[in-house]
Residue, then its C-alpha position, 0 to 999 in steps of 0.5 A: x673246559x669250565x667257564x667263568x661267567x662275566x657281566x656285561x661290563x666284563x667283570x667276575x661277579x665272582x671275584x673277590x673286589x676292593x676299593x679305596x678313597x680318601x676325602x679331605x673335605x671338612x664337612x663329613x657329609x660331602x666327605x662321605x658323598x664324595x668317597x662313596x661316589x669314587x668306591x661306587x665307581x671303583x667297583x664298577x657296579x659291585x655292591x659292597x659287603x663291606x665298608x672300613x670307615x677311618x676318620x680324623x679326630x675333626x670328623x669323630x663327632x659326626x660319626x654317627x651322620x657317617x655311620x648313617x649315611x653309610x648304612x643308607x648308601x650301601x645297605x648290603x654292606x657291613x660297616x666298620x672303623x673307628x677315629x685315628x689322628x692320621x688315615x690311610x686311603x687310596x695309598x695315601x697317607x693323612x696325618x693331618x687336618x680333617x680326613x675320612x677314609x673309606x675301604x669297601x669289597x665286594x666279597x662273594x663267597x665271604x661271611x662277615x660277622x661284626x661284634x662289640x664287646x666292653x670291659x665288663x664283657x670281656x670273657x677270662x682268656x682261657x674261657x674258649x666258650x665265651x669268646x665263640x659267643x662274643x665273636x659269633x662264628x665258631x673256630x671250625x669256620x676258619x675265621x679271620x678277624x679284623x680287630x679295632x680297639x679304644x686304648x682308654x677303656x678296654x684291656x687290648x691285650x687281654x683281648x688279643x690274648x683271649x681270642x688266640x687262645x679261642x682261635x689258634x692260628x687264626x690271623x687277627x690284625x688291627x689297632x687302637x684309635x688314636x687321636x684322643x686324649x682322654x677316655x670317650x675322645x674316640x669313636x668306634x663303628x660297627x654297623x649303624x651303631x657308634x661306640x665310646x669304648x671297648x673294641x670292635x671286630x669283625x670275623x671273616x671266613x669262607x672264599x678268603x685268605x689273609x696274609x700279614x706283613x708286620x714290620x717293626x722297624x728294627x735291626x739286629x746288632x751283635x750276635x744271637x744269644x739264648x735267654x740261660x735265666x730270666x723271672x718273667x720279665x726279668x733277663x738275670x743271664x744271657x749265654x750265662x753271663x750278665x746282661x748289662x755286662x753284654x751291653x756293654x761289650x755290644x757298646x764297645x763293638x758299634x760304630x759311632x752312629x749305633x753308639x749314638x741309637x744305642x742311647x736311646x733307641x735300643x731294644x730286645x728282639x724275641x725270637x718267638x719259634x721255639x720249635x724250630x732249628x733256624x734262627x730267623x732274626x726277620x721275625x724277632x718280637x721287638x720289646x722295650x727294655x724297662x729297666x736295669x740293676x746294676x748290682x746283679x747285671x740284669x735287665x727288665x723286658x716288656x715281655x715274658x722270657x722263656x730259659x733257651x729262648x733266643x734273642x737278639x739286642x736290635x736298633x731303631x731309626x729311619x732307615x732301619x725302618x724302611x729297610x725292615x719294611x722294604x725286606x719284609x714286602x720283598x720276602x711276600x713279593x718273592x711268595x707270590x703275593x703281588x697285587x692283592x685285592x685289597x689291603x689294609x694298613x695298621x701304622x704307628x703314630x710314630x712313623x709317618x712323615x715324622x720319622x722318614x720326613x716325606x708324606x706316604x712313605x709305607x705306602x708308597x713302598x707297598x706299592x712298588x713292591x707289591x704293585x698298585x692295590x686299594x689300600x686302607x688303613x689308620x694311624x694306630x696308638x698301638x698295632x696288632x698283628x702276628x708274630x711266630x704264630x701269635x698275635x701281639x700288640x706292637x708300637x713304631x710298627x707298620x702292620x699289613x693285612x693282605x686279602x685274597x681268595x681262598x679258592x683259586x680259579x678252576x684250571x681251564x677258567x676264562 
């Protein structure tokens, strides 16, 4: 029988650990002293690989005494993060006044591989060879990539596009820092550097899985259609006939509230499994819809259509949005996946206490689905995370990276 050896504390100094503080102290120095003294006792003595820094935009400019202090405190440790106008940590949401959120694991068996990379660097999407320099680990290595990005100075979706096409399959979640209002306004960290612009990543492979939920707060109304024509992003017929034609018979046959949401909350759900036979309107890609013509009847989507593509017209409001989010945790429950290790958050501006009127609503639902976990995060100026196999850059979404081990425990372990 294979056994497992423990330390004297009873831990597996195998196993993959997290930890997860949150500081509303307004000092950034006693925040930090604060967080890192919980993660240090959270972890029983593990010494961290890594620590996710998230700070509120009253703490953006002493990020560099935190990234300081952090490399000081926890010198094994590889440090990420960046500024958002709200921050997750502990399961708890701060969407206001000063807060740092600090996320740390232990990571035996996982390499973890941080890079920078500006505009000016970005490499052309189809140039494979250049992301593998950018982001330092080659594919065969089965990486999983944290991505954390400024929206004033980098092309977040060329970005995301350039790493799937470098890196198929291969989960990658995040966000844009919020908070600021220009360019410069937010801060980004990677290791004991801090940055005003381009993106920051960091690459996980080896001893680790993780899993993404992706909810983007919609419900489907009517009935599923397939895309007859479409220019880009513009939807010219829809079952062959004209869009706007099949908006408004949609109209006619809503109740009074959806009448209401129709109005202003309205958008396009994109099924992204072309290949497949089963229709699944859970993993729709939520667009905008941007414009309409009335002589022609068609409408312009903030997304690229395909002939016989399926879509579906979807509504968004409170309740929408926690029973999406309720489902989808549900559906990961019914997997397996309960009480990850440890996990991340990657919320929109737009949802928190603003949309459901209580403090730590998605959290709070994280956990009674999936159980008590250490849970980390930011609000995001937009999230990334994937859909059918790609990744892309949502808005109004709740975006959950969920970390395990790769390798289960040999049977007979103990």
């Amino acid at each position: 029988m294979a056994v497992r050896h423990r330390d004297r504390a009873g831990n597996d100094p195998a196993a993959m650990r997290w930890a997860s503080t949150l500081s509303r102290i307004p000092d950034v120095a006693r925040a930090f002293e604060e967080g890192a003294a919980a993660i240090e006792h959270q972890l029983g003595g593990e010494r961290p690989h890594l620590l996710l820094a998230f700070a509120s935009p009253e703490h953006a400019d002493g990020c560099e005494l935190l990234s300081e202090l952090a490399g000081r405190r926890f010198p094994e440790a590889l440090v990420a993060g960046c500024t958002g106008l709200g921050v997750i940590g502990d399961g708890r949401e701060a969407e206001e006044g000063p807060a740092l959120s600090l996320t740390a694991a232990s990571l035996p068996g996982v390499e973890r591989t941080g890079f920078h990379v500006e505009m000016t660097s970005l490499p052309a999407p189809d140039a494979a060879r250049a992301w593998h320099e950018t982001a330092r680990v080659p594919p065969r290595a089965r990486p999983k990539f944290l991505l954390l990005a400024d929206p004033y100075t980098i092309d977040a979706l060329g970005l995301i596009a350039g790493l799937d096409r470098a890196y198929p399959g291969a989960p990658k979640f995040g966000g844009l820092a919020s908070g600021g209002r220009r360019p410069g306004e937010h801060r980004l960290l990677l290791g004991r550097e801090v940055h005003r612009s381009g993106a920051v990543g960091v690459a996980f492979s080896g001893d680790v899985e993780v899993d993404t939920v992706i909810a983007q707060g919609c419900r489907p109304v009517g009935t599923p259609m397939l895309v007859t024509r479409a220019r880009e992003g513009v939807l010219l017929e829809l079952d062959r006939g004209a869009p706007l034609k099949v908006l408004a018979d949609l109209y006619e046959s809503l109740d009074a509230r959806d009448r209401e949401l129709m109005s202003s909350s309205l958008f396009l759900g994109i099924d992204m499994h072309g290949e497949r036979v089963q229709y699944d309107s859970g993993e729709l890609l939520v667009r905008n819809i941007v414009g309409a013509d009335r002589e022609s009847g068609a409408i312009a989507v903030g997304a690229e259509l395909e002939p016989m593509q399926a879509v579906q017209f979807v509504l968004r409001d409170a309740h929408t949005a926690e029973e999406d989010l309720r489902q989808m945790l549900e559906r990961k429950r019914r997997s397996g996946l309960c009480r990850p290790p440890g996990a991340l958050l990657f919320s929109c501006t737009g949802r928190g206490a603003g949309l459901f009127g209580c403090p730590d609503h998605d959290t709070a639902l994280f956990e009674e689905k999936l159980g008590p976990a250490p849970l980390g995060g930011f609000f995001c100026n937009g999230e990334i995370g994937p859909v059918g196999g790609t990744t892309f850059l949502h808005g109004y979404t709740s975006a959950f990276a969920l970390f395990r081990q790769a390798r289960p425990p040999t049977p007979g372990d103990s």
